[in-house]
C-alpha positions in Angstrom: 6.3 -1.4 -21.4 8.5 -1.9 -18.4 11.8 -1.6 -16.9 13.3 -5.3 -16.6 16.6 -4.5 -15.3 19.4 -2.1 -14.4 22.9 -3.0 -14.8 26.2 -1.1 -13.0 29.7 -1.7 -13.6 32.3 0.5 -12.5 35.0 1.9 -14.9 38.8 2.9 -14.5 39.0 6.5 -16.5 42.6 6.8 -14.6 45.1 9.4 -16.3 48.4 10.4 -14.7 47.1 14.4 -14.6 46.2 16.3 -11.6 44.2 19.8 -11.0 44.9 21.9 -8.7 43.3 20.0 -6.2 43.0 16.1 -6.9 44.9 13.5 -9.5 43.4 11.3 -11.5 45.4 8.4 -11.1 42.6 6.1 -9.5 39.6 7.8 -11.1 36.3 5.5 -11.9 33.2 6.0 -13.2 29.8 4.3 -13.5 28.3 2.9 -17.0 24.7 1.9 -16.2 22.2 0.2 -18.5 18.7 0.3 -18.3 16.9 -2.2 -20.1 13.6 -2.0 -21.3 11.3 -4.8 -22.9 10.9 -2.7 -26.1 12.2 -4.0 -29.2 13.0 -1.3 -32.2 14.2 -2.1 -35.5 15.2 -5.5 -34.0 16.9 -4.8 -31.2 15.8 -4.5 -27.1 15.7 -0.7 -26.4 18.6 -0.3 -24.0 19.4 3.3 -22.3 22.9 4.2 -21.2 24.8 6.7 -18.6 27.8 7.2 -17.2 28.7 10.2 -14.7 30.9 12.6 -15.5 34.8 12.5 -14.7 35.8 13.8 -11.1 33.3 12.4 -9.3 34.6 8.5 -8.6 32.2 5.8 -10.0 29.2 5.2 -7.4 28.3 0.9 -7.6 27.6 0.8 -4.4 24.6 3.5 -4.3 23.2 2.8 -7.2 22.7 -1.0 -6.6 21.9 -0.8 -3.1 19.3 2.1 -2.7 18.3 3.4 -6.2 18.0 0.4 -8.6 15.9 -2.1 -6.9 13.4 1.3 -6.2 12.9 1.2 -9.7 12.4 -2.2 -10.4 10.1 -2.6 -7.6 7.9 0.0 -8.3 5.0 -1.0 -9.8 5.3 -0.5 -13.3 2.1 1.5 -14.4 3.8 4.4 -12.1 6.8 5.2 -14.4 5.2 5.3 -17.5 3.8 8.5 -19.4 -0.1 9.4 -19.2 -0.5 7.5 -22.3 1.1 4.6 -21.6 3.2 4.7 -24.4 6.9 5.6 -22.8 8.4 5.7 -19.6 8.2 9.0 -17.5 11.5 10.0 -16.0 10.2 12.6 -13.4 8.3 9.4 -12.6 11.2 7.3 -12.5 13.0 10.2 -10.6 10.6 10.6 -7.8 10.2 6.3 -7.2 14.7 6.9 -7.2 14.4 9.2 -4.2 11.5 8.2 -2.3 13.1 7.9 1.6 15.8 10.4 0.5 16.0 13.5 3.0 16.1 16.8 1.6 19.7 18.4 1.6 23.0 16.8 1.8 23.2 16.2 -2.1 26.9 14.6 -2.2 27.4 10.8 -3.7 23.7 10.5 -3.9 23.2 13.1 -6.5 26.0 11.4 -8.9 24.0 8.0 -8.7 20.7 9.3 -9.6 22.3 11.6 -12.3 24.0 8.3 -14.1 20.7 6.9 -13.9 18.6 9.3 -14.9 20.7 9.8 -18.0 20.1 6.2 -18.8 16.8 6.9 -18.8 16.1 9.9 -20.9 18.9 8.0 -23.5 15.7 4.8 -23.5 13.0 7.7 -23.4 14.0 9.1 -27.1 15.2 5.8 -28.5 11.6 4.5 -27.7 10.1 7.9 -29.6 13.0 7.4 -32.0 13.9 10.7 -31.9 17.5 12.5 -30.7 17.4 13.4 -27.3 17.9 17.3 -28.1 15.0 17.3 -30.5 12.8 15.4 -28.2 13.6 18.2 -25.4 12.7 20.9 -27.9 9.6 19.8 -28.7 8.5 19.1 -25.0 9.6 22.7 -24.7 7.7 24.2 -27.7 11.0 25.1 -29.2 13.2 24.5 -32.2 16.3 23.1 -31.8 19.2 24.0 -33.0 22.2 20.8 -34.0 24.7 23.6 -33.7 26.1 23.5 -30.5 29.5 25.3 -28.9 32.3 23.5 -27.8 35.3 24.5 -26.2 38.2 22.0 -25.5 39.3 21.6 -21.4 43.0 20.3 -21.0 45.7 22.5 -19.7 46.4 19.9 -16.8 49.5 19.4 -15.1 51.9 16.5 -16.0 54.7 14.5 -14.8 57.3 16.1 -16.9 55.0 18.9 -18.9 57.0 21.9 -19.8 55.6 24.8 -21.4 56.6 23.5 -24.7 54.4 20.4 -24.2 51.8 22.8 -22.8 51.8 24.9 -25.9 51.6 22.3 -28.3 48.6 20.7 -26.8 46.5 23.8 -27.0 47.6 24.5 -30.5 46.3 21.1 -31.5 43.4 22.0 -30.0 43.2 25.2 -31.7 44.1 23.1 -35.1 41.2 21.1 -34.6 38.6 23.7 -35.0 38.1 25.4 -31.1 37.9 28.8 -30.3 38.6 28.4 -26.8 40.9 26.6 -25.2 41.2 26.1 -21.1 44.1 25.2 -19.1 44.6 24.5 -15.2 45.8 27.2 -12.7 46.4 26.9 -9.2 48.8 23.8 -8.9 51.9 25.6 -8.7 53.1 29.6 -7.6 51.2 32.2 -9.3 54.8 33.1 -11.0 54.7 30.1 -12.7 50.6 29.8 -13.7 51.7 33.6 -15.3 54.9 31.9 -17.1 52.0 29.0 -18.6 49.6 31.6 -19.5 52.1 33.6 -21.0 53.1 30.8 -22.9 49.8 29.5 -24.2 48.5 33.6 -24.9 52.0 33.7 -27.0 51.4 30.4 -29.0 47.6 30.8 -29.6 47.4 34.4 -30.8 44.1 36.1 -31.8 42.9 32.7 -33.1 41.5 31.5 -29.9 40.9 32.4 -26.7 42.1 31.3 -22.9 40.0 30.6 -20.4 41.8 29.4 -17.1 40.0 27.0 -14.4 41.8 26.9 -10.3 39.3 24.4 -9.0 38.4 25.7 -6.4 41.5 25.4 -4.8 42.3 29.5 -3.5 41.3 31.0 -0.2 40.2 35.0 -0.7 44.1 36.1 -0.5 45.0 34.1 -3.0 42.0 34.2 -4.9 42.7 38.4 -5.0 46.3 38.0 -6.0 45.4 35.8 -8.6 42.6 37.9 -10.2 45.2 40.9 -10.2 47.4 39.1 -12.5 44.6 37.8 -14.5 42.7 41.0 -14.9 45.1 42.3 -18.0 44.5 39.3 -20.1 41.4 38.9 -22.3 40.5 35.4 -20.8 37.3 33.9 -21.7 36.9 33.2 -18.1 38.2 32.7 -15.0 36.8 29.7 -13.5 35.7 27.6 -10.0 38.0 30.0 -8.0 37.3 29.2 -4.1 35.3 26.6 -2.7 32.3 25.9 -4.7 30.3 26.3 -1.5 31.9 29.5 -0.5 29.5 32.1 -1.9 31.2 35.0 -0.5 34.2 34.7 -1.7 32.7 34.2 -4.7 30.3 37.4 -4.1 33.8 39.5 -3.4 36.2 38.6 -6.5 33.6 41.1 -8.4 35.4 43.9 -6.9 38.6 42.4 -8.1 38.1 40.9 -11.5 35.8 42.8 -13.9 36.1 40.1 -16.8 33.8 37.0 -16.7 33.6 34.4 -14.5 32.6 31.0 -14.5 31.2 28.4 -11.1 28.8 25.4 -10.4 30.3 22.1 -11.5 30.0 21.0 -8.0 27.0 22.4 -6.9 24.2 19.4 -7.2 20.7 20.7 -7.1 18.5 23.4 -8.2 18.7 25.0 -4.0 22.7 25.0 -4.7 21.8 26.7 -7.5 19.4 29.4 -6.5 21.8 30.2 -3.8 24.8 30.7 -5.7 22.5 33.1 -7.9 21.4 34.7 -4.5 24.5 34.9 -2.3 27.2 34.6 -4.8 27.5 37.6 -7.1 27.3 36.0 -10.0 26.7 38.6 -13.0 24.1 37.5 -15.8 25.3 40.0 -18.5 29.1 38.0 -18.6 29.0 35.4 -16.2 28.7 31.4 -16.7 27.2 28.3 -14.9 28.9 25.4 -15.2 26.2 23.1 -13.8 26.4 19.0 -14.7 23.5 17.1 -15.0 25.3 13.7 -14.7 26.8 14.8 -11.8 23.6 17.0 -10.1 20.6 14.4 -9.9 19.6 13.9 -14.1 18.2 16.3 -16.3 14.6 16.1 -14.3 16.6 17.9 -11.9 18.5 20.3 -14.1 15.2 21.2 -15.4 14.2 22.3 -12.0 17.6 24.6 -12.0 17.0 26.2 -15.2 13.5 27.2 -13.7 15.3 28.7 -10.8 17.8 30.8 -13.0 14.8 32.1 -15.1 13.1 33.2 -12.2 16.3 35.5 -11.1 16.7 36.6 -14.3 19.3 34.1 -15.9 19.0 33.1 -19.3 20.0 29.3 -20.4 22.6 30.9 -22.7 25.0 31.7 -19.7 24.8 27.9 -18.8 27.7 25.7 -20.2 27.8 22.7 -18.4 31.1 20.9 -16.9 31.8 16.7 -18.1 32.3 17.1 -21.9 29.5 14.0 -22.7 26.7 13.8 -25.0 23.9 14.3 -22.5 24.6 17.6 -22.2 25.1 18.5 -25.5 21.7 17.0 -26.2 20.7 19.1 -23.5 22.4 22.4 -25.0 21.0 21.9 -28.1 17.5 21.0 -27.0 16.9 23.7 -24.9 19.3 26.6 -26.0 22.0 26.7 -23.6 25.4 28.5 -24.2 27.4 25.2 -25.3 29.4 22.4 -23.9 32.6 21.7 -22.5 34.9 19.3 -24.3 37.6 16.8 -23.7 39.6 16.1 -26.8 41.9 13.6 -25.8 41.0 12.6 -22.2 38.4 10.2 -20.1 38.1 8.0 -23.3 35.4 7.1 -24.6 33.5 8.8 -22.2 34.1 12.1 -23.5 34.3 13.6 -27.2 31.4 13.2 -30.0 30.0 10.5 -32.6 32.1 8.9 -35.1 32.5 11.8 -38.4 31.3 15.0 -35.8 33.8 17.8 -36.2 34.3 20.9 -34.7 34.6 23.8 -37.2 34.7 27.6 -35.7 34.0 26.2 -32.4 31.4 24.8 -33.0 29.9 21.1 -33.7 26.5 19.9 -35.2 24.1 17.1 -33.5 23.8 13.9 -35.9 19.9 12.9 -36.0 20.8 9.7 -33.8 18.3 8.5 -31.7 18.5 9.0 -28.2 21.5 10.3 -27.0 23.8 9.0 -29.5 25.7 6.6 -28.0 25.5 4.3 -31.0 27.5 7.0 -33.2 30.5 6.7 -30.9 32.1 3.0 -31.8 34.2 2.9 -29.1 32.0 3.9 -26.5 28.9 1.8 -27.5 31.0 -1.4 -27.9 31.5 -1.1 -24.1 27.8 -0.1 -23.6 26.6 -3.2 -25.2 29.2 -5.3 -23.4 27.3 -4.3 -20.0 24.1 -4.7 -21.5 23.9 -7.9 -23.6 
């Protein structure tokens, strides 16, 4: 049982949206396969991985540095104790051997697309889901029945608040419970004139959670969370730089209602210092950490350690990206839910083929691995790379 290949191609996922800080007209991402030389029901036992969308696609690491470390490891050092499977934290460590500590950048986003390729071949090889395989390692149950809320609210070429509105109430008429739109890319009069809008048109059937990207300095951060502080928001989310843990630390005087951060923090030490430095508040706070962008799951495995240590529970985790790795993840080891892209960074985003989101909610189909294979737009690309 061995690794025989890994295979990169870079993708356009380009949109004509922006945040409040970057567009998306030249966004990429990478689609990795890793290919094993074990067969089931037929077929060679592929895994697959993308990264998640803001992060461009990264070839260039990924074939110079971190595949050819793989495939020239010697093979009895990625597999399992029993010789039966392939070991990611194995496969992990031969991916950053020579790497210095620190610095986590680029880097982190190639071994995370990786990584997720490999714990997609992992299950598929035990012929199991993902999220049940998790729960199992964990001594757990798991539970298919994840939460989802749906991320749009970007800003358009021509939007109005009359597009705006109707977006989120299709949103709403597909089943979420929480919608989330973008502030921070125009005047604060005008992010209250969208608000207002989208509070008006979704009512008490859902609720708003609003997401600046990081884009505010402390002033603006301040004046922001004054206006926000008389609306019910689910959150208000990534307000400064994601690196800027006292700013973060002070909008806790400012705004009592929750908060949410860490969609571009990329290790378990960016983690443990947010907890430490950046006032962060376990009984209504959320962590929006992203595997596929923060070195795999081995390494999200690692963070969730950290946050249990300070006194974090899982459930306050919903990760950033909207893909199937973390809801595998969510469902397997009891975080709070998932983000979710209805109609954007297709067919990256979204859920199998039938899955529906009813009350906010959707429920994991017993597909092996990840699930890629439920999705038929998005494996029909996977197999192009890989066969």
């Amino acid at each position: 049982m061995r690794i025989i290949d890994i295979r990169e191609v870079t993708k356009p996922i380009a949109s004509p949206i922006r945040n409040a800080y970057i567009d998306f007209s030249k966004m990429t991402a990478s689609l990795v396969a890793v290919v094993t030389d074990v067969e089931r029901d037929g077929r060679r036992v592929v895994g697959y991985g993308f990264n998640s969308n803001g992060r461009y696609g990264q070839g260039g690491l990924i074939r110079e540095r971190f595949r050819d470390r793989i495939l020239d490891a010697d093979p009895d050092t990625l597999r399992n104790d029993a010789g039966d499977n392939l070991d990611p934290h194995r496969i992990w460590a031969a991916m950053m051997q020579n790497e210095k500590p620190g610095g986590h950048g680029e880097r982190s986003v190639a071994v995370g697309t990786i990584d997720m390729a490999v714990w997609d071949a992992v299950a598929k090889i035990e012929g199991k889901p993902l999220f049940r395989l998790l729960a199992e390692r964990k001594g757990a149950e798991a539970d298919p029945r994840v939460f989802v809320y749906a991320a749009g609210g970007y800003y358009y070429p021509g939007k109005d608040n009359t597009a705006l509105r109707q977006e989120m109430r299709s949103y709403v008429g597909r089943g979420y419970t929480v919608v989330k739109m973008k502030i921070g890319g125009a005047s604060l009069d005008e992010d209250q004139r969208r608000i207002d809008a989208v509070l008006e048109e979704i009512g008490d059937e859902a609720q708003l959670a609003v997401d600046a990207n990081g884009r505010f300095d402390l002033e603006t951060a301040i004046a922001y969370a004054k206006m926000l502080r008389q609306y019910p928001l689910f959150w208000y989310e990534e307000i400064g730089d994601p690196l800027d843990y006292q700013l973060q630390a002070a909008m806790a005087d400012f705004y009592p209602g929750p908060m949410a951060t860490g969609e571009n923090l990329f290790s378990h030490q960016d983690a443990r210092n947010l907890i430490r430095h950046g006032g962060m508040r376990p009984d209504r706070d959320w962590l929006q950490f992203d595997c596929a962008l923060s070195y795999g799951l081995v390494e999200y495995l690692r963070t969730l350690e950290v946050l249990e240590t300070l006194g974090w529970s899982p459930r306050r985790c919903i990760p950033h990206g909207g893909h199937q790795m973390s809801l595998n993840i969510a469902a397997g080891l009891g975080l709070g839910g998932n983000e979710s892209y209805p109609d954007l960074f297709q067919p990256y985003g979204g859920f199998p083929d039938g899955v529906r989101v009813e009350d906010g909610h959707i429920t994991m189909p017993d597909l092996p691995g990840i699930g890629f294979e439920g999705k038929s737009d998005l494996i029909s690309v996977m197999r192009d790379l890989a066969e």
